[in-house]
N, C-alpha and C positions, 0 to 999 in steps of 0.2 A: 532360323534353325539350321546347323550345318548339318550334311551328308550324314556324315556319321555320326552326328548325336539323332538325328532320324532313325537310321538302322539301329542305334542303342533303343531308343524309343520303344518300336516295331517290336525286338525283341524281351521288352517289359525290363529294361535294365538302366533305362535313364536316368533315374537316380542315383545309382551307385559310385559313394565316394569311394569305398573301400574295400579290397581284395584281402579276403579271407583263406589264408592259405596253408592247408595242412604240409606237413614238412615231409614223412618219413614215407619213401616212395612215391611224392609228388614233388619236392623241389631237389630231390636226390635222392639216386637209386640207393635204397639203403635198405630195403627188405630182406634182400638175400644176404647181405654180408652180416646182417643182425642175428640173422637165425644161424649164422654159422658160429658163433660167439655164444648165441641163448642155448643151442644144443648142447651144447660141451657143459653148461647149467645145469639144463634138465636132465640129461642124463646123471648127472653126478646126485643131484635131487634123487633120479629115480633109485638107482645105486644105494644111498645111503638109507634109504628106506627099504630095505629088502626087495625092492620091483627087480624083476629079468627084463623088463620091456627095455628098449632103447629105440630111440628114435635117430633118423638125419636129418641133418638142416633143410631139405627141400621137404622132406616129408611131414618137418616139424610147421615148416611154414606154410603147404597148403591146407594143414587143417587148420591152423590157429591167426592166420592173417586178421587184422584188425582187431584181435582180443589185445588190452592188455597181459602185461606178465602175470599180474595177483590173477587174473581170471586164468589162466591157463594154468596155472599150479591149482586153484580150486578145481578146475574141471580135472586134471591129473587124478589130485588128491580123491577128487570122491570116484572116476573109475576105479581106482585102482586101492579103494577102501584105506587110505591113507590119512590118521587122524593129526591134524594139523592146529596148533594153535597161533591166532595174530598174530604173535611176536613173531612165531616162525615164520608164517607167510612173508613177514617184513621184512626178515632179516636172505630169505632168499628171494626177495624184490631188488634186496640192496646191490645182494651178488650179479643176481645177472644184469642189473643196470649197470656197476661199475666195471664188468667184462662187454659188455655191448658198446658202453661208451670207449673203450680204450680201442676196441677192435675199429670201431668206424671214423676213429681220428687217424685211425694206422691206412685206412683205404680209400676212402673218400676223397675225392680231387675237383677242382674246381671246374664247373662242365659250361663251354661258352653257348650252347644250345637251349642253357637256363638264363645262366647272365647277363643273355643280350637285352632277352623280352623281357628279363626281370626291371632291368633298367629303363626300357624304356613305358613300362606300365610303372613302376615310378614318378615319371613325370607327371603323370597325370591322376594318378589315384595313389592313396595310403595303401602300405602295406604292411599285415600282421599277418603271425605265426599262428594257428591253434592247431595244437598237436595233443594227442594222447600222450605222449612220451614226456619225458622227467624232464627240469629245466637244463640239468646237466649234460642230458644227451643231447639235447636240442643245440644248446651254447656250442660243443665241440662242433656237431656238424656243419654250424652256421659259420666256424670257424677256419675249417679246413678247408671250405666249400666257396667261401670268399663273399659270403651273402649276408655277415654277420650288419655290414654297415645298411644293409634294406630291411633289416628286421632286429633292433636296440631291444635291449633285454623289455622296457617297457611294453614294446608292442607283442609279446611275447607270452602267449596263453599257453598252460601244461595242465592237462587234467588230474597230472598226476600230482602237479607242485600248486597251481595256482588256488585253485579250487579247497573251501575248508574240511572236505572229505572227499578223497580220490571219486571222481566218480567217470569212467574212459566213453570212448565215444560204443555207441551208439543211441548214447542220452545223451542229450540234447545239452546239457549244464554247462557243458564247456564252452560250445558257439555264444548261449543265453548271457553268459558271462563276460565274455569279451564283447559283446554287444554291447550292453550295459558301460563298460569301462573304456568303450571308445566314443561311447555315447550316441550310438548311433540305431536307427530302426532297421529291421529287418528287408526291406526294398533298398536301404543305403548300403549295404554289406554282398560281396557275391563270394559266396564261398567256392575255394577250388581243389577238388578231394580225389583223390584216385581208388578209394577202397569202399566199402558195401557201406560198410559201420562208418564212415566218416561221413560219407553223401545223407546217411539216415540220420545222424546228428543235427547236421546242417538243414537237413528237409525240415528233420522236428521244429531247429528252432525259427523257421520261415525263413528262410534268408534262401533266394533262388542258388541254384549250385550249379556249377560245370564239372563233369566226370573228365578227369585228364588220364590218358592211357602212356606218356609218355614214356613213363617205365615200367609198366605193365608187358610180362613176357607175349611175345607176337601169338603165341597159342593158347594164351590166356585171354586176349583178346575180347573176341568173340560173347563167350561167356560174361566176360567183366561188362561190356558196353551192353550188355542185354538188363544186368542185376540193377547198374545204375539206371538205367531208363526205367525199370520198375521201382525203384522207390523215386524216381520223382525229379530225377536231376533234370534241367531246362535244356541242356547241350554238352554230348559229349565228344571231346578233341583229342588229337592223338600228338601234340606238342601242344611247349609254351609260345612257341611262333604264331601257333592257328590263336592262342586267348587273346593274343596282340592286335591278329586281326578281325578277332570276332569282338572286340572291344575298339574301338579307334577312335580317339579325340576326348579332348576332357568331359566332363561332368558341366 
């Protein structure tokens, strides 16, 4: 047995063929430039509904981080006694997905800090996407970002698109699902998540998790790596350099 399939051992991760990796704020920072894009949404939502409320993009995202959009207009809609039916929820799901997406193909740059470790934990383990987010946002990022060719539309989970009824993370349907479609058991998969609802996804569906703070703001910190160690995550790192070397040598 080598070294480091040892030290994989030790850490309960021996098996693992395949890196399970949320996209939006963990393989690029996209959190903030998203809610700069979703705000200009919601507020117009709130607007056209007779709401005064208004929010900002930093204030929209530290209460709503890790909700989808349908849930944030739900949660919206019932503070603020807003009676909303399907169609409409869909039709301003569709809005702010196709201003979010236009926005983070406009900003998004290819970051070699991700692209080194991305490639080389390639050589050695599969890699898939599973994301809360729409296929469409996902494709552009993957796009602009330069990581389209480490992650083919096939290996490509969206809780929003993939799945026969939306259903976002912090159920568990999404990880269960690509599980399933990769074929693989929960000890063969390591999920690597940067947000509360994503690590609790991953927890639910058993597949061990790594909390990555990589784009995590420095005084968010703190906080973050405290919420991730309480739902359960195995180890959390502050790059994708450190998963390179907390991971070393094949399967």
């Amino acid at each position: 047995m080598t070294s480091s399939h040892a030290a994989r051992e030790a850490a309960g991760l021996a098996a693992v063929r395949v890196l399970l990796c949320d996209a939006d704020g963990n393989l690029f920072p996209s959190e903030e430039p998203a809610f700069e894009a979703s705000v200009v949404v919601t507020n117009q939502f709130l607007a056209e509904h007779s709401v005064n409320r208004r929010y900002g993009a930093e204030e929209l995202r530290l209460a709503t981080t890790g909700m989808s959009y349908r849930k944030i207009l739900l949660a919206l809609a019932q503070q603020h006694h807003i009676g909303l039916t399907a169609d409409s929820v869909e039709e301003w799901v569709s809005v702010e997905k196709e201003a979010v997406t236009q926005h983070l193909a406009a900003v998004l740059r290819p970051d070699r800090e991700v692209l080194g470790p991305l490639a080389e934990l390639a050589l050695n383990f599969g890699l898939a996407a599973v994301s809360s987010s729409a296929d469409s946002r996902i494709e552009a990022c993957f796009e602009v970002t330069g990581m389209a060719t480490h992650f083919p539309a096939a290996r490509r989970f969206s809780a929003e698109d993939s799945l026969p009824v939306p259903i976002s993370k912090p159920d568990p349907a999404i990880y269960r699902y690509a599980g399933e479609r990769l074929g693989i058991g929960p000890a063969e998969g390591l999920a690597i998540e940067d947000s509360v609802t994503g690590a609790t996804s991953a927890v639910a569906a058993g597949f061990p998790t790594i909390g990555n703070l990589q784009f995590v703001q420095h005084d968010e910190r703190p906080a973050r790596r405290a919420a991730l160690e309480e739902v359960g995550v195995a180890a959390v790192v502050t790059s994708w350099r450190a998963i390179v070397e907390l991971l070393p040598g094949a399967p």
